[in-house]
C-alpha positions in Angstrom: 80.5 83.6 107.6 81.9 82.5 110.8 83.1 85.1 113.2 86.9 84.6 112.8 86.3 85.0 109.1 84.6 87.8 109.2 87.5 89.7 112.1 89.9 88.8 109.0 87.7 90.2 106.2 87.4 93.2 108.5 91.0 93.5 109.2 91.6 92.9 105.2 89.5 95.8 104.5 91.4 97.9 107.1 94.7 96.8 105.3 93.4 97.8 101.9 91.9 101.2 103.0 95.5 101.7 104.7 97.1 102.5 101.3 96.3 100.1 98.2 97.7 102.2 95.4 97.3 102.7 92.2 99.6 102.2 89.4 101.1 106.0 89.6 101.5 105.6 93.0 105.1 104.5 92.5 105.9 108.8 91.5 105.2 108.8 94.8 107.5 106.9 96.4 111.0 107.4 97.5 114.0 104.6 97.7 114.3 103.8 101.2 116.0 106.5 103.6 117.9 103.5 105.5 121.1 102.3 104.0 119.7 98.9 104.8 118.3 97.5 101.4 115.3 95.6 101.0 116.2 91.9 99.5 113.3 92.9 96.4 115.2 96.3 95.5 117.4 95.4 92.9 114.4 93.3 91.4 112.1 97.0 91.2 115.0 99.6 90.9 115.1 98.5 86.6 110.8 98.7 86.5 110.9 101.9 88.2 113.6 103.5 86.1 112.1 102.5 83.1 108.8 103.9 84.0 110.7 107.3 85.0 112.3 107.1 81.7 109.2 106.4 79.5 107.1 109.4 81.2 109.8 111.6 80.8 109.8 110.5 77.1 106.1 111.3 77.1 106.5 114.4 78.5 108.8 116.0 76.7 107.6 114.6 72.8 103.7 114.3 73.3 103.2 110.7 72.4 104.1 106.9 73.1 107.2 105.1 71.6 105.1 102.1 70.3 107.5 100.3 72.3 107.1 96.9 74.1 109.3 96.1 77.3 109.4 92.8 79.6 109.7 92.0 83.0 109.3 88.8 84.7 106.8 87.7 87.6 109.8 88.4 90.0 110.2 91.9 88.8 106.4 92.5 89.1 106.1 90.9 92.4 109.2 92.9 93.7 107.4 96.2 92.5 104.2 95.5 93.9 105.7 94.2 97.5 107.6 97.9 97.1 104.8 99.7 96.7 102.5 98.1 99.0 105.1 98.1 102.0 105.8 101.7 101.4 101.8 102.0 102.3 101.5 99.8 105.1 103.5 97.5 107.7 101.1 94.3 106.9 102.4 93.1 103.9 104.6 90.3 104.7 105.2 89.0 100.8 103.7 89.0 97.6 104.1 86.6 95.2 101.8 87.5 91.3 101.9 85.1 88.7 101.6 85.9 85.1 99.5 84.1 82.5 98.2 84.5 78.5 95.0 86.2 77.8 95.4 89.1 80.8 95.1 86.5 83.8 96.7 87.1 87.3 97.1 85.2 90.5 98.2 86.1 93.6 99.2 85.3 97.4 99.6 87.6 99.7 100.6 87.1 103.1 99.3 89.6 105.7 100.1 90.6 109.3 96.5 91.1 110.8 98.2 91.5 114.3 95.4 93.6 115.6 94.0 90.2 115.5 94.1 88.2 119.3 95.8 84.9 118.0 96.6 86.1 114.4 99.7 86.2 113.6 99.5 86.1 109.9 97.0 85.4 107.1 96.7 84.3 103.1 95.2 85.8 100.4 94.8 84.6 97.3 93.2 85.5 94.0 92.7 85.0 90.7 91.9 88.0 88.5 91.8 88.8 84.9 93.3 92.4 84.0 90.8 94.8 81.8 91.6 97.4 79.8 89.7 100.6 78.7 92.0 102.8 77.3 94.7 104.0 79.2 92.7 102.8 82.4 92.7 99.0 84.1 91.2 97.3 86.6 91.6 93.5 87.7 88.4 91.7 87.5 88.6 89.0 90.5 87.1 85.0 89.3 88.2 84.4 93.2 89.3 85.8 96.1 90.2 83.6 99.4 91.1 84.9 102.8 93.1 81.5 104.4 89.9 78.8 103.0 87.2 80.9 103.5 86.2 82.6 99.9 85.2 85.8 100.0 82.6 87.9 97.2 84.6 91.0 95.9 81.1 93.1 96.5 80.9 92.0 100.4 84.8 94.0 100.4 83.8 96.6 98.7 80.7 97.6 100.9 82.8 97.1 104.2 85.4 99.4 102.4 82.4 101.9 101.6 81.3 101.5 105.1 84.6 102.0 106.6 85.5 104.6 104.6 82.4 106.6 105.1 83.0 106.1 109.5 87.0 107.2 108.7 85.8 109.9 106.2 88.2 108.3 103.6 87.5 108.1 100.1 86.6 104.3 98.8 88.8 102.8 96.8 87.1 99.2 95.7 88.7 95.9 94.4 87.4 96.7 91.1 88.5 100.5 90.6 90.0 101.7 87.4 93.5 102.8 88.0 95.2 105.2 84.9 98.0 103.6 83.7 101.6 105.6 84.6 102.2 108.3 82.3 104.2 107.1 79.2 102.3 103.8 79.3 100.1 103.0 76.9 99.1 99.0 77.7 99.6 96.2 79.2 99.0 92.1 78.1 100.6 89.7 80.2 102.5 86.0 78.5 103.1 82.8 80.8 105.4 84.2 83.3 105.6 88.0 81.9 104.0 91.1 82.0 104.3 92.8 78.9 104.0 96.8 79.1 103.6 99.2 75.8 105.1 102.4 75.8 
């Protein structure tokens, strides 16, 4: 791995340590204090709401509704984006794309500027999302920082690495992440993301 590659694998690893969340993270977060809206926020404000409203359900009757709802790549993308740049300053855009059979894609556009001379780089990947329960995980087929591909192990020791030098707990590409309360699955459709509830 040439040198450059390697600065950005290690400034990828910084970015995820920074604050990847998982799925509940969004109980978490707050609407932005600014009056300023982000461009994505009307896309996230329904998908938030709704998973408000299907934990409260949850909560308060002890079971699922055996409900299906839908939202669109732009919807999921919006979320994610949301989440992400409520954890960290790098994320410049994220963009998620929605396929049968549980398959993912993704670019992500980063601002490494710790980097000399970067001023932003691509990630892409291609996952499949796995289910165990009420716990997921995406299962990466490929991951790319700009052309250089990268092995999901080789992140996940730097992150163990790192984490271990920042005292941090780990938190690898291939986690399980519990699914939001009130949510009892997820099975994405060409352009969807289909979440039971």
């Amino acid at each position: 791995m040439k040198a450059q590659s390697l600065l950005s694998v290690s400034a990828l690893v910084f970015w995820l340590l920074s604050g990847l969340p998982g799925l509940d993270a969004y109980q978490a977060t707050a609407a932005p204090a600014s009056q300023e809206k982000p461009d994505y926020l009307d896309q996230v404000l329904p998908l938030i709401n709704f998973l408000e409203e299907a934990a409260g359900f949850r909560q308060a009757n002890g079971r699922f509704q055996g409900r299906v709802a839908e939202f669109s790549e732009t919807q999921v993308s919006a979320f994610f984006q949301y989440l992400f740049s409520e954890q960290t300053s790098s994320l410049k855009s994220l963009t998620i794309k929605l396929f049968p059979a549980s398959r993912v894609e993704a670019w992500i556009v980063l601002d490494l500027g710790q980097q000399p001379g970067a001023i932003s780089q691509n990630l892409y990947f291609s996952a499949r999302i796995e289910q165990e329960g009420r716990r997921v995980r995406l299962n990466f087929s490929s991951l790319y920082l700009e052309t250089q591909r990268i092995q999901p192990a080789v992140i996940n020791a730097l992150i163990d690495l790192i984490a271990r030098v920042q005292g941090q707990e780990a938190r690898h590409l291939d986690d399980w992440y519990e699914l939001p309360e009130g949510i009892s699955g997820l099975e994405t459709a060409a352009g969807k993301l289909l979440v039971h509830y």
